[in-house]
SERO-8023 format. One record per residue (C-alpha): residue in three letters; x, y, z. Coordinates in steps of 0.001 Angstrom, whole numbers, plus 500000, padded with zeros to 6 digits. Example, Ala and Ser with C-alpha at 12.3 -4.5 7.8 and 13.67 -1.06 7.14 Angstrom:
REM residues 2
ala512300495500507800;ser513670498940507140;
//
This chain:
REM residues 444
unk209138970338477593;unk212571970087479339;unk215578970084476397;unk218812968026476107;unk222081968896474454;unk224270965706473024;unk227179966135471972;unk228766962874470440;unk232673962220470393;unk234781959530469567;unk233473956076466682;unk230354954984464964;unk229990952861468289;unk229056955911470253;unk227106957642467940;unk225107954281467837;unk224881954958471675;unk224139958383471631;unk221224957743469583;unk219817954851471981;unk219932957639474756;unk218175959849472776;unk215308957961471964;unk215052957062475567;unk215146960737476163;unk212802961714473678;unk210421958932474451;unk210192960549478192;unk209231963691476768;unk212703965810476345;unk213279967390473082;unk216582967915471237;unk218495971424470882;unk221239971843468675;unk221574975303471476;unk223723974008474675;unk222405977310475946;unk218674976358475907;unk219049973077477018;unk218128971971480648;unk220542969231480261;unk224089968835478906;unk225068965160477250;unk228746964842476598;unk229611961197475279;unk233045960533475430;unk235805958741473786;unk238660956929476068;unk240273955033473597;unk243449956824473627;unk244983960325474975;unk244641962496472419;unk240344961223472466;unk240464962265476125;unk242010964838475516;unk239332966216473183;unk236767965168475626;unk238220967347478462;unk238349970417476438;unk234418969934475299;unk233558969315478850;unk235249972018480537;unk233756974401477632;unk230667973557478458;unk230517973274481994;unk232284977021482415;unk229571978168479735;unk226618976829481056;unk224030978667483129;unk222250978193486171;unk219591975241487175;unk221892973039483850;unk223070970123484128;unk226361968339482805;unk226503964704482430;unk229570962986480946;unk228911959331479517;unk230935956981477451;unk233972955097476949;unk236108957878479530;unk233257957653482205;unk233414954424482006;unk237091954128482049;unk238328956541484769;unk235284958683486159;unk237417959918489034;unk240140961381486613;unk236965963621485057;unk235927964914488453;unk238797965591489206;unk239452968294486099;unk236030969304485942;unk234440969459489385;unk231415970985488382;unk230123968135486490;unk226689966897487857;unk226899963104486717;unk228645960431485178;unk227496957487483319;unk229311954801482124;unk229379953136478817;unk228479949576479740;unk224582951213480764;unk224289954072478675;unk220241952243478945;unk220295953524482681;unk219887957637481407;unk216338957873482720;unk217338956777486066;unk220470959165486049;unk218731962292484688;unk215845961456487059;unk218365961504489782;unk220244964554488858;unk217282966389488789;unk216031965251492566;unk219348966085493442;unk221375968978495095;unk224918969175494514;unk227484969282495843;unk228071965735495094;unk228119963934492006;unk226227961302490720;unk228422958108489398;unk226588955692487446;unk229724953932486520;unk228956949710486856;unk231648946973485994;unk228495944277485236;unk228889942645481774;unk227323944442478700;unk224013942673477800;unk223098941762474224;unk220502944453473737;unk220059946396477154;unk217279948718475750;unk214513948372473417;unk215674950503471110;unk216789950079467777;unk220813949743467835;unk220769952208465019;unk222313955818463676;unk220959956976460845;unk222866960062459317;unk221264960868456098;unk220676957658453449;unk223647956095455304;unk223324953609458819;unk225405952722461221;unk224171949386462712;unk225418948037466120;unk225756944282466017;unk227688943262469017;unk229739944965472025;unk232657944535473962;unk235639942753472419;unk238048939120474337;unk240475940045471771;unk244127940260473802;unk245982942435471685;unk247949943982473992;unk247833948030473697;unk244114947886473673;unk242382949641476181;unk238618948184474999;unk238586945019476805;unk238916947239480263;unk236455949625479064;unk233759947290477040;unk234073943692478629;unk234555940512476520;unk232310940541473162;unk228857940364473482;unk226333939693470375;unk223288940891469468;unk220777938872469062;unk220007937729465581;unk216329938623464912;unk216899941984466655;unk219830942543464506;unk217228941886461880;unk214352943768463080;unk216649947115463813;unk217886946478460173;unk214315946467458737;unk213695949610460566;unk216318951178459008;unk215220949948455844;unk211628951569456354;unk213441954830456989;unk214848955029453435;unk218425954611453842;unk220831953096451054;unk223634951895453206;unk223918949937456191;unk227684949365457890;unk227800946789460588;unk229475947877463191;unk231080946425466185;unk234703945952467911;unk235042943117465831;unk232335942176463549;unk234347938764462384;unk233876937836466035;unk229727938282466153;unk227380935561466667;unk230603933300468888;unk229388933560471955;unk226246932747471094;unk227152929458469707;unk226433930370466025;unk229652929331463075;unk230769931725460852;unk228448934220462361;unk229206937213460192;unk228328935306457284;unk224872933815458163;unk224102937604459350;unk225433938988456182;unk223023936036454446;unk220195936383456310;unk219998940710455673;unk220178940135452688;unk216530938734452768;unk215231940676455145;unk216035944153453397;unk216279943251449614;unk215866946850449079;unk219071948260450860;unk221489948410448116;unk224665948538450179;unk225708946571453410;unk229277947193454593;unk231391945690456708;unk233928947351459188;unk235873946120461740;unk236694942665460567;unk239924940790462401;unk242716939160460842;unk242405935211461178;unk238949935470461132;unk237910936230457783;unk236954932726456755;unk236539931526453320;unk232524931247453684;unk232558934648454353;unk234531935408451425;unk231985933500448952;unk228970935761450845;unk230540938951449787;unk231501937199446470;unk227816936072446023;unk225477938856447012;unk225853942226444751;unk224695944233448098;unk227161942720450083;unk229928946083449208;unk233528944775447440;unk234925946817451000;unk236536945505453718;unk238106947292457102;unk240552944831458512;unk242827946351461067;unk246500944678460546;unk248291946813462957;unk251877945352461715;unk253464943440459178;unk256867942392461187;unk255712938846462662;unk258029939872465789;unk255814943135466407;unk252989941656465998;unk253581939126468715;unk255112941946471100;unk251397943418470135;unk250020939840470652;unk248310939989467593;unk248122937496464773;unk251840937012463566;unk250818934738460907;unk251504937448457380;unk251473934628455785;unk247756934259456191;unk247063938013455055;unk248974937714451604;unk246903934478451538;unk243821935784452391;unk244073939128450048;unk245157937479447011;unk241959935018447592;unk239615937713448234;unk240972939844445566;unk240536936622443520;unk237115936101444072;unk235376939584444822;unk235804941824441297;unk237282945700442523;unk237537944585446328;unk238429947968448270;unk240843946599451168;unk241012949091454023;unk244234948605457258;unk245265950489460069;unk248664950086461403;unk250574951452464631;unk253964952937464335;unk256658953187467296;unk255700950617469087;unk257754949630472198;unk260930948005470894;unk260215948883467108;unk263274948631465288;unk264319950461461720;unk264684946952460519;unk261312946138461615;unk259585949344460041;unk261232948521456768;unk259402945356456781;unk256282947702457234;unk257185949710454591;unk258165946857452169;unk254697945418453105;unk252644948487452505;unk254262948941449079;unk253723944888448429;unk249955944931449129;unk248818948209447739;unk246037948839450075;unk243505950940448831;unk243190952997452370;unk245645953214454876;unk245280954668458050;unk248306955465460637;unk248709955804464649;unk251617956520466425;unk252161954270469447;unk251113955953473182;unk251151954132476242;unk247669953556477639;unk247390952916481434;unk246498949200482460;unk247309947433478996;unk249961944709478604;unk251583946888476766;unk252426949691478941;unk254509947497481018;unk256893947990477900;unk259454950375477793;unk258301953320474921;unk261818953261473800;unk261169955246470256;unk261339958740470686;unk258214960960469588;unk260166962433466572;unk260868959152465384;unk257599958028466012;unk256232960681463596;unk259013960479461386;unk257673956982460634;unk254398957809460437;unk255156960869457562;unk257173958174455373;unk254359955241455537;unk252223957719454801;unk253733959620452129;unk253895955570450564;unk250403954991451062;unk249707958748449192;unk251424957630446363;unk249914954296446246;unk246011955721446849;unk246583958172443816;unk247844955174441584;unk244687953730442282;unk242600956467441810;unk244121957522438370;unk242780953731437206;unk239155954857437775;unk239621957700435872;unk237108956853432809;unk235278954706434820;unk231498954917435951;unk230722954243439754;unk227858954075441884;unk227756957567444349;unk225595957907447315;unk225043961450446971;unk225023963438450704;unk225375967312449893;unk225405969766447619;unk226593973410447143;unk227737976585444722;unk227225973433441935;unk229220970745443665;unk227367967532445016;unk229425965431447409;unk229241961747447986;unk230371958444448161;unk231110955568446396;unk231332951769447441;unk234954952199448066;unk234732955281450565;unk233449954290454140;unk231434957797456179;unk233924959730457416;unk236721957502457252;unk237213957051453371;unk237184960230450682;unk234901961274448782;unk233317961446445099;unk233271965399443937;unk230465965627441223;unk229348969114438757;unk225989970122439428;unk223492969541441885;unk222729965665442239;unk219358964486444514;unk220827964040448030;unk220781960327449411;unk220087958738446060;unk222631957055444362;unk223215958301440837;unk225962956867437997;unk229408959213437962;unk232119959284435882;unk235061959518436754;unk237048962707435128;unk240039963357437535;unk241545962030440539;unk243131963350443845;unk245300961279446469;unk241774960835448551;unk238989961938446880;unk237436961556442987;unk236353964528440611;unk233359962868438435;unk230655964612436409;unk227189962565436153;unk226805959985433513;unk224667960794430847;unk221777958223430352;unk220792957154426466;unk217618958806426751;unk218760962152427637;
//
């Protein structure tokens, strides 16, 4: 049987991907290798979000492609193919194929064409045509362990203005509900504990398809349809959109998680319009202090961009006095780069790169402080832990408040059943992570 090589880079949202094209794959008789070397075919999926993700992506692809021996063949997909397949060719001319992100579907055809084919030309499979709703019957799914990732829409029509999705993705397209459903149920049957709903904007899903408050009947109607899935997550939410029924469905169903990942970007309402984003932090103090309100231990996890064009001291001071306001319980923090064909790059980048990451040390040195505050509270405290590892005596795992890969982690003594999730308490705590030891049960 012929053998494929994947190799994932860049957000959940490709792994999701990378899985659909490996079913497809598998289903047409390939098998995986974890060995580039005794594969017949070389995956790459890319990440073109920003430079230092391309970046990474060139250096994997040139590795591979001077590595690889003869009668292989190298196919780059994703967000970069998508987003500038000449630029690829260009550094790596022995690449065999390209495939873009909006059909990732189409592999069969490509593969089937690479292998009819004689180089020395390469094979572009690089379309412009809007993303469909579900463009393969296969489940939207990645399953890593007792922990999902679960693809409910594509694309985003949000305008924010140093975004380079839009020209890569399209406008937001949903997944249908009952598929949403049915790929959730499968997931279910497969034993895992956790499902995060992914998406470039999960507060936008169900919109264009005509549905209200679309997150929240979703969020309502998984609920039913896999009672037994303890956690459901939610990532990628937008500011503005998190409306107050959605606030009462995490408030009202226990696996609905206390956690969510809503991107602020800025807290200077003048930034935020240069970023065209909502300027309205007003709304988010609102918002927070409702949600916090309402949902008992709500985790609260931003992002926000630092040097952007025109950003003054004044206006990262807001930032900072923001930040230390809200106590966010993660933080994440990007310095500003120009990305070719967003509004923004018509800006002049007029903070230099030292300031840039001058910023990004001090916010981040705040947000350090502010996460080990936080963490110290727990100390004494029991939480849930999905458990994912173990070694020399140490299980690793997560609680509610740590998203995969994003979040920290839960350090427990001794050697905990992996993807079950076991009672820890808490017995020291770290900026990130939590140092726990497992809770001892009356009848033991």
């Amino acid at each position: 049987m012929p053998k494929y090589y994947l190799l994932t880079l860049g957000c959940a949202k490709n792994t999701v991907d990378s899985q659909g094209m490996a079913t497809l794959l598998e289903r047409a008789g390939y098998r995986a290798t974890d060995n580039p070397r005794r594969a017949d075919l070389l995956i790459v999926n890319t990440c073109g979000f920003i430079a230092p993700a391309r970046e990474e992506s060139l250096e994997v692809i040139r590795e591979l492609a001077k590595a690889r021996r003869k009668g292989q063949k190298l196919l780059v997909a994703g967000c970069w193919a998508q987003r500038d397949p000449q630029a690829i060719l260009q550094a790596v001319p022995e690449v065999d194929g390209l495939l873009g992100t909006r059909r990732w579907m189409d592999i069969l055809e490509v593969v089937r064409s690479l292998e009819r084919a004689s180089r020395p030309d390469p094979l572009v499979h690089v379309l412009d045509a809007p993303l469909s709703g579900d463009g393969a019957d296969v489940p939207y799914v990645a399953i890593q362990g007792a922990s999902a990732y679960l693809k409910i829409a594509d694309g985003c029509s949000r305008p924010c203005a140093f975004c380079a999705i839009p020209l890569i993705k399209g406008p937001a397209v949903s997944r249908p509900l009952e598929r949403v459903l049915e790929d959730a149920a499968f997931a279910a049957a497969q034993g895992v504990k956790e499902l995060n709903l992914i998406a470039q904007d999960t507060t936008a899903y169900g919109r264009d398809l005509g549905m209200e408050d679309g997150l929240a009947t979703l969020l309502e109607q998984l609920v039913e349809r896999v009672p037994k899935v303890p956690w459901i997550r939610v990532l990628y939410a937008f500011p503005g959109a998190v409306t107050p029924r959605l606030i009462d469905v995490m408030a009202r169903y226990p696996q609905v998680l206390p956690y969510l990942d809503l991107p602020l970007q800025h807290a200077h309402p003048a930034v935020l319009r240069r970023m065209r984003r909502p300027a309205d932090v007003g709304w988010v103090r609102r918002t927070v202090a409702q949600m916090r309100e309402r949902i008992p231990d709500l985790v609260i996890r931003t992002t926000f961009i630092v040097g952007y064009p025109g950003e003054t001291e004044e206006e990262f001071g807001t930032l900072l006095r923001f930040v230390e306001e809200m106590a966010f319980d993660r933080v994440g923090v990007f310095v500003y780069s120009h990305e070719e064909g967003t509004e923004a790059a018509r800006l002049t980048d007029n903070v230099p790169p030292e300031v840039k990451e001058e910023r990004r040390g001090r916010l981040m040195e705040l947000q350090q402080a502010i996460s080990l505050a936080k963490n110290r509270a727990l100390v004494g405290k029991t939480l849930d832990v999905l458990v994912e590892g173990y070694g020399d005596g140490i299980s690793v795992g997560r609680s509610y408040r740590d998203a995969p890969e994003i979040d920290g982690l839960v350090l427990v003594q001794g050697e905990l059943p992996v993807g079950e999730i076991v009672p820890v308490r808490v017995t020291a705590a770290l900026e990130y992570d939590l140092i726990g030891e497992p809770e001892k049960r009356a009848d033991d």
